[in-house]
N, C-alpha and C positions, 0 to 999 in steps of 0.2 A: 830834297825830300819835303813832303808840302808838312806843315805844322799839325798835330795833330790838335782837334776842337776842343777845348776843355767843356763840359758840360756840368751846368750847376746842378749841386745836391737836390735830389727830389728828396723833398719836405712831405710828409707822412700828414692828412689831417691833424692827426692828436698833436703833432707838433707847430699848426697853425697856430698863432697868437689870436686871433678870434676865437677859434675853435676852444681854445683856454680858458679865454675870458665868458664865454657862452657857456661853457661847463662850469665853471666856479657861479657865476649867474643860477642857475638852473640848480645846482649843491645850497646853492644859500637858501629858495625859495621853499627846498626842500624841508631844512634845517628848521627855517621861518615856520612852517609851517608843520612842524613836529613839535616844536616850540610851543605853539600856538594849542596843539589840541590837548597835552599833556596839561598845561596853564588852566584850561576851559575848566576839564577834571576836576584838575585840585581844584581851584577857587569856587566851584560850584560845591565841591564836599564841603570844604573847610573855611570859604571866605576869604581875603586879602589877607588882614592879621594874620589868618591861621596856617598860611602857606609861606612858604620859604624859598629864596632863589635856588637854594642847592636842594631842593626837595622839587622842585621842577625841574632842573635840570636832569637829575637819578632818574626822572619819569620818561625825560626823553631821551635817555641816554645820551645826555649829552653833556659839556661841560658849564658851571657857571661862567664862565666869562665869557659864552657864546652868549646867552641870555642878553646881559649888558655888554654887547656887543652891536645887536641885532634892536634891541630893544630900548638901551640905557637903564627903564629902573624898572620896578618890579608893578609899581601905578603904571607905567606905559604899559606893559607887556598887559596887564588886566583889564585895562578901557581897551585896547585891540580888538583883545580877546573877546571882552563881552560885544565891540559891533559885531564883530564877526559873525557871531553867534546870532545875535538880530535877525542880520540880514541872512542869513541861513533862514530861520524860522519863516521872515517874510516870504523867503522862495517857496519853498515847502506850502507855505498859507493858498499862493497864488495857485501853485501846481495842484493842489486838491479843489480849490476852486475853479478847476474848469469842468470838470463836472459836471455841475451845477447847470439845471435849465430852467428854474425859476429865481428870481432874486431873494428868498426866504434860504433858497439853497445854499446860494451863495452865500449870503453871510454867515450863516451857519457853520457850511466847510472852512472860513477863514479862520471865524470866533476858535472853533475846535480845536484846527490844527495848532491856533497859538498858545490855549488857553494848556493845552499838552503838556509843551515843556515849561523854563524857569528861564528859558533864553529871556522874558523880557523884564523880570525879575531881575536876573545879573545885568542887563544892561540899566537899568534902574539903580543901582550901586555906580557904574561907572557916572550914569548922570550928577550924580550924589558928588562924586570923589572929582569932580571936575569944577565943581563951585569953588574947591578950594585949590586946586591945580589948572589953572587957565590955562598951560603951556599943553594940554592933554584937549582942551575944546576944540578943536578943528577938526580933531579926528570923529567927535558926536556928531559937530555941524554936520558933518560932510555925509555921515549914514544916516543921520535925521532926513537931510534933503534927500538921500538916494532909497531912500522908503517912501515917501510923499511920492518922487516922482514915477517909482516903479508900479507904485501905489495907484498913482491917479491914470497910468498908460496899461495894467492891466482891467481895472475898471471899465475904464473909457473904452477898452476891446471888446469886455463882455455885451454890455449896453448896447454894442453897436452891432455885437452879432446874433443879438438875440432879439432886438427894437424893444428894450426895458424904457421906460418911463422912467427916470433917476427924479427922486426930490430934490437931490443939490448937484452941484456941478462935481465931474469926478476929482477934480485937487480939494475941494474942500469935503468930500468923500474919505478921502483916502486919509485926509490928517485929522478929522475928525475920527476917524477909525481907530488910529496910531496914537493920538491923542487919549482915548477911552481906556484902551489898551494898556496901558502905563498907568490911570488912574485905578481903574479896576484890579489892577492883577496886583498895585502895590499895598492895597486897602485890605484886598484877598490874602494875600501873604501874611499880612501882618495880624491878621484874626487869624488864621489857620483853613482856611474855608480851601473846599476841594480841589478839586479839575472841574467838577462836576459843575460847583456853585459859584465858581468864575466864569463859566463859558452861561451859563443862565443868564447870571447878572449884565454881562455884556449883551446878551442877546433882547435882555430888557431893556439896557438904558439904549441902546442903538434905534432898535425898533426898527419899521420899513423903511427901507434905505431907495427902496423903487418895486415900480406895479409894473404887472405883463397886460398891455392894451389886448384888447380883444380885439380878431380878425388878423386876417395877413399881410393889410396892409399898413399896419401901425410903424409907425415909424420911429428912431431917436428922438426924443423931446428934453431936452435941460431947462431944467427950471433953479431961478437962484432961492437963495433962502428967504429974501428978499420978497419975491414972489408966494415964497410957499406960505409965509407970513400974513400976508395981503390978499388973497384967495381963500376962498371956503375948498373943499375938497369936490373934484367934480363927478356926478353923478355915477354910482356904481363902482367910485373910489374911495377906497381907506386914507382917513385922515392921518399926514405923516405923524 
């Protein structure tokens, strides 16, 4: 009698060890990020001091010792939170700024979208709570450059599908922006002054940022600061 085959157990997906390891992956990011939007909340109501591990945790239903788990302390989980929040705003800045078909528009839609929320406000506190927490800097560095650089490759699109005339080149555009932004809204804040009377102010100290050549064959033109320095304004153009 010939032996009969033994054949191995078929193993179901869910009982793949990838499969597991991709779903607790995916459960964590979840968590992270439940974590993350409940934190944003309170700390924007209440401030660092004013908020509690286990009073975020209740928020997300979740437990404290997921927090510091995920997190370690209660300063991490807060500088996270507020890049996060940033670069949110940035996004949102860029997406209302394509709109925009003159360069007056464009900054405008940016200044607006930003000057909106408190995103650069609370990131403005993480920058604060990092002079004294070094161990928390990498995680600013790293959404400072990722603003600058989004900053200077959204710009740099506009300009080039519209053939704007830019006064400075778009990276020093873009952190000049990011730059203003942080000084303005943190001066704003601290008088009391509006949505209204920050996005003015910004829109004053900025000023034209770039001219639309006349005709349709105008082309991209970068000019450095360097140059815009050392030049008079050329005829039938606004001095930056």
């Amino acid at each position: 009698m010939a032996p009969k085959s033994i054949q191995a157990p078929t193993q179901s997906p869910a009982d793949d060890p990838r499969h597991a390891a991709r779903a607790t992956r995916t459960a964590g990011r979840r968590m992270r990020s439940r974590l993350l939007d409940a934190a944003s909340r309170l700390f924007r109501e209440r401030g660092l001091a004013g908020t509690s591990i286990s009073d975020i945790a209740a928020a997300a239903d979740a437990f404290p010792s997921q927090i510091t788990y995920y997190f370690r302390t209660k300063e991490a989980l807060f500088v996270e939170a507020a890049c996060r929040e940033m670069l949110y705003v940035a996004r949102a800045a860029e997406q209302a700024a394509l709109q925009a078909h003159t360069p007056g528009d464009y900054t405008r839609a940016l200044v607006e979208t930003v000057t909106a929320t408190d995103s650069v406000a609370f990131f403005t506190e993480a920058l604060t709570l990092t002079r004294r927490r070094q161990d928390l800097a990498p995680l600013v560095e790293r959404t400072i450059e990722r603003l600058h650089s989004e900053g200077m490759r959204a710009y740099a699109s506009q300009i080039e599908r519209h053939g704007w005339k830019s006064l400075r080149d778009a990276d020093a555009s873009s952190r000049r922006f990011w730059a203003l932004a942080v000084g303005v809204m943190v001066e704003g804040y601290a008088m009391g002054r509006s949505a209204e009377d920050l996005s003015g102010e910004m829109l004053r100290v900025l000023g034209d940022q770039a001219t639309t050549p006349a005709g349709d064959t105008a082309r991209l033109h970068l000019v450095s600061d360097r140059e815009v320095s050392n030049s008079g304004p050329a005829e039938g153009e606004k001095s930056p």
